[in-house]
C-alpha angles and dihedrals in degrees: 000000000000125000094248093059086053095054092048094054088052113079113234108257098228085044100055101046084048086099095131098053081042085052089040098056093033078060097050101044089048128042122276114284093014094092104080144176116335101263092189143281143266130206107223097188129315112337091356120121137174119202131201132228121184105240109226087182109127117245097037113084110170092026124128138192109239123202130190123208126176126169121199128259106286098355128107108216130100128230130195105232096173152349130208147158106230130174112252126214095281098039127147098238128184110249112262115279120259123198126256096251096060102039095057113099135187108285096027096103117100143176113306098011128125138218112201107204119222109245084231091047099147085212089073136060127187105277091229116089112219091007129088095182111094124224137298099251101043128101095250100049122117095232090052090058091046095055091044086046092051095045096039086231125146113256120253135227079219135045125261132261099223097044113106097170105159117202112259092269104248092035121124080252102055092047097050081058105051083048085050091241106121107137120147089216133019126190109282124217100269088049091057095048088056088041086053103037093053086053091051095048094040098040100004133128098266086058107122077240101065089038091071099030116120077228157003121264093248094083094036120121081214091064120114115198122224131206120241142048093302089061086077091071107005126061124171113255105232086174095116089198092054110108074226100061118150087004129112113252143188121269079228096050120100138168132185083277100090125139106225083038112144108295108257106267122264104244106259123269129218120261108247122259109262113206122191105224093184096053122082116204118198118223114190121219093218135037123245129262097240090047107098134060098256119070127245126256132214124216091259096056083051093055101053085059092065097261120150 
């Protein structure tokens, strides 16, 4: 270890009692009353020193004032370098910023706001089968550089006005529109397989719901079919009791919903009355003698109490 990286661990002498310059410039640069207690000192290399302030600011718990001091070789007196308010190892931080595009989530999206979509987003594939080339009209076409090169004008994220450029007839292009199919980008494969995989967590055949359902959707009057390859397992839900009303739902989903469920029950009716036509039961006019709680007397017992 040389001698030069010992000096710089020690902290300078007049630097480091320089703890009131150090106080004087950490006030100024805070509001009255935030600066606190000296919480210690750092060197920072030879005649370089930090120190510390407690912060009393609300809001920042952990924080310290940090104030740097250096002196020149062979001088005495102290100069500020710096002042700053620095967490401190305990500090209260804000959690590490994520982008946008990770931290959106289904349902975020309100009124008014935008989602821009990554032109290499896997989720998308070129809209035109058997063609890589987009389409005339759109920013990145050919024909589109070609016009801004010719005119000398700025490009565009959206298609001018003035531009009537039709597709070549017989093109890829010109047919997808006459089918009314022209779309830059369609859902890829791997966009249909998340799509498809979202509706079979959320109203698929494993929910608690279609656990307990008297049958699957496919047989179901409520069920709406859709086109596409995702018709052959997916249908819309137009039971407007369903807890999957207006969704898309598994051809293997169900709920107590269904249209050929068990017929509600009839109320229940009395049994009839049997009577026994061969069988004769005695009803006595009086009670019995023996039947009540008190015991019977005899005309002896009454007159030892004095009856007559």
């Amino acid at each position: 270890m040389s001698a030069a990286t010992t000096r710089s661990r020690t902290p300078d002498r007049l630097c480091a009692e320089a703890v009131d310059l150090a106080r004087a410039a950490a006030e100024e640069a805070a509001a009255p009353g935030i600066v606190g207690e000296h919480v210690g000192l750092v060197s920072e290399g030879d005649r370089v020193v930090t120190h510390f302030f407690q912060c009393r600011e609300l809001g920042y718990r952990g924080w310290r004032w940090a104030v740097t001091v250096a002196r020149a070789s062979r001088a005495k007196i102290v100069t500020v370098d710096e002042a700053a308010l620095l967490p401190g190892p305990d500090a209260v931080l804000a959690p590490e910023w994520v982008p946008w595009s990770e931290r959106l989530r289904p349902g975020d999206m309100g009124p008014g706001d935008l989602l821009p979509t990554d032109a290499e987003d896997l989720r998308l594939e070129p809209g035109y089968s058997g063609e890589d080339e987009p389409a005339p009209k759109v920013p990145v076409s050919h024909e589109m550089a070609d016009l801004v090169e010719a005119e000398d004008a700025d490009l565009t994220t959206g298609p001018p006005s003035g531009f009537a450029g039709a597709p070549l007839r017989g093109s890829i292009p010109a047919v997808a529109e006459e089918l009314g199919m022209r779309r830059a980008r369609v859902l890829s494969r791997y966009g249909l397989h998340t799509a498809a995989d979202r509706w079979e967590e959320a109203f698929g055949p494993k929910t608690p719901m279609a656990q307990s359902a008297p049958a699957a959707c496919v047989s179901c009057g409520f069920l709406v079919p859709i086109g596409g390859s995702l018709g052959q397992a997916f249908g819309a839900c137009a039971n407007e009791f369903s807890p999957a009303d207006g969704r898309l739902v598994s051809l293997a989903y169900g709920c107590g919903g269904h249209s050929e469920a068990a017929v509600m029950p009839r109320p229940p009716q009395p049994a009839a009355p049997v009577i026994d036509e061969t069988r004769v039961d005695p009803f006595p006019l009086r009670p019995s003698s023996d039947s009540g709680s008190v015991p019977p007397t005899t005309d002896a017992d009454a007159e030892d109490l004095g009856h007559s």
